[in-house]
C-alpha positions in Angstrom: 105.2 115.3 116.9 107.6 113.8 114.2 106.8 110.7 112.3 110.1 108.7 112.5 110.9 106.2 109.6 112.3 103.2 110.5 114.6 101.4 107.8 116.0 97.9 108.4 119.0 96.9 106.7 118.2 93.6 108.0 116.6 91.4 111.0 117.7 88.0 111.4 117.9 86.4 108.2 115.6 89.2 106.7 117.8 91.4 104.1 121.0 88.8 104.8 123.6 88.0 102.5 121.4 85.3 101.1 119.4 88.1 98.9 116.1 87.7 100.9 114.8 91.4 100.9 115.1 93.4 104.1 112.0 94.1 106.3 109.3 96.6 105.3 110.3 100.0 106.5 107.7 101.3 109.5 106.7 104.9 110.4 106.0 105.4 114.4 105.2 108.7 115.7 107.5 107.9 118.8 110.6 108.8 120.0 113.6 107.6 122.1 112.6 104.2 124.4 108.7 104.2 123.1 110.3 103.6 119.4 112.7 101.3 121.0 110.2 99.6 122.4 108.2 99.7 118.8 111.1 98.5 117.0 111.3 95.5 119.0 107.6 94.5 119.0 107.8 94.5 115.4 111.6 92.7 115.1 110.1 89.7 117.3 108.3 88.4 114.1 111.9 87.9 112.6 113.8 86.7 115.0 114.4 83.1 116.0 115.8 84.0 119.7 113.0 84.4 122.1 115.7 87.0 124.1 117.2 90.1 122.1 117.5 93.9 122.7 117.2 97.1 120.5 119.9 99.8 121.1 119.3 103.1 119.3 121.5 106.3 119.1 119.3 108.9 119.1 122.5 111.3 117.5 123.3 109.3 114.8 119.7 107.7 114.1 121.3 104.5 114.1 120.7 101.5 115.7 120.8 97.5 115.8 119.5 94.4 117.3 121.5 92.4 119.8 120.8 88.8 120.4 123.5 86.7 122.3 126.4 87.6 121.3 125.5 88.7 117.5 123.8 91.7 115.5 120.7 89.9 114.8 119.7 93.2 112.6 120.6 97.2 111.9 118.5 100.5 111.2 118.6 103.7 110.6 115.8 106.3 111.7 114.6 109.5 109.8 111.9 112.3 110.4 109.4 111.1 108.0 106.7 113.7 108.4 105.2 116.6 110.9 101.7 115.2 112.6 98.8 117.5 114.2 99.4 118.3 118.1 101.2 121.0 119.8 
């Protein structure tokens, strides 16, 4: 299975225009919804809305953070590494 590197651009006022730097990058060895799913686990932390969603674009390995009406955060997603399995 492929490690996937997740790198935030920002979330919530993480990596804003006010020069805070954006979130640590995180390596999950899942794929489609279950990294979704990740992703939003760990976006939580930064977010002040209790309600938000993760879209990701499994073609262009992009993706962002909805909460209301906003982007409350954007990411890209690369391979990162090959792990042991079949």
């Amino acid at each position: 299975m492929t490690e996937n590197r997740v790198t935030f651009t920002r979330i919530g006022r993480q990596g804003g225009r006010d020069g805070s730097p954006a979130p640590e990058p995180i390596v999950r060895a899942l794929s489609g919804e279950q990294l979704a799913n990740s992703i939003a686990m760990y976006a939580r932390r930064f977010l002040a809305s209790p309600s938000f969603e993760v879209v990701y674009d499994t073609e262009t390995g992009r993706g962002f953070i909805l909460a209301g009406f906003h982007t409350a955060g954007e990411f890209t997603v690369t391979a990162a590494a090959q792990t042991g399995g079949a």
